[in-house]
N, C-alpha and C positions, 0 to 999 in steps of 0.2 A: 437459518440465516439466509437470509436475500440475498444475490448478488449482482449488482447492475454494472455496466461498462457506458462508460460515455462514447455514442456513436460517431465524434467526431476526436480523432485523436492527432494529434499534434505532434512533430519530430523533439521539438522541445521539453515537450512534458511525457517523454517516453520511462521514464523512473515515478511516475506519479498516477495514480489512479484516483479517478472521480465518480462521482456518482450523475447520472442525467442530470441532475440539477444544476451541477456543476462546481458542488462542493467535492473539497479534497476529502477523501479519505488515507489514504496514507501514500510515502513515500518510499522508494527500493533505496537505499545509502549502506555503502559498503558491502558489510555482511550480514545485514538484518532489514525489517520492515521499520521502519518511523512513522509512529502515529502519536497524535496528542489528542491531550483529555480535551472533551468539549467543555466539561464544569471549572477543571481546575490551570488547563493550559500548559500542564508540564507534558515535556516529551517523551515518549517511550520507546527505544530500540528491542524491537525482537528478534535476538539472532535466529538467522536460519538452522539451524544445528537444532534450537530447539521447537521446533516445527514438524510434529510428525508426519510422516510422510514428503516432507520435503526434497530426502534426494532422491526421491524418486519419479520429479519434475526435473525435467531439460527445459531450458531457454531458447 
C-alpha cells in the first residue's frame, strides 16, 4: 500500500487526509475512519477498535 500525505496541510482540514493530488481520501469522525466508495458512493465508518494495532498509536 502507498502512502502519501499532502505537503500543505490546513487547520481546517486537520480530521481529513488527502492525497498530493488533492483528493480526499478519508475522514477521522468520531470513533472510526469515513471513507467512500469511489464506484458506488456509499460511506463506510471503520471503527477504531477494529483496526489492529490501533491502540497502540497516540495522537
Amino acid at each position: 500500500m502507498v502512502s502519501t500525505t499532502s505537503p500543505s496541510s490546513h487547520p481546517a482540514d486537520c480530521g481529513e487526509t488527502r492525497c498530493e493530488c488533492g483528493q480526499l481520501i478519508a475522514k477521522v469522525r468520531g470513533q472510526g475512519l469515513e471513507l467512500k466508495c469511489k464506484r458506488c458512493k456509499r460511506i463506510v465508518v471503520i471503527p477504531f477498535s477494529s483496526i489492529e494495532g490501533w491502540g497502540a498509536v497516540t495522537p
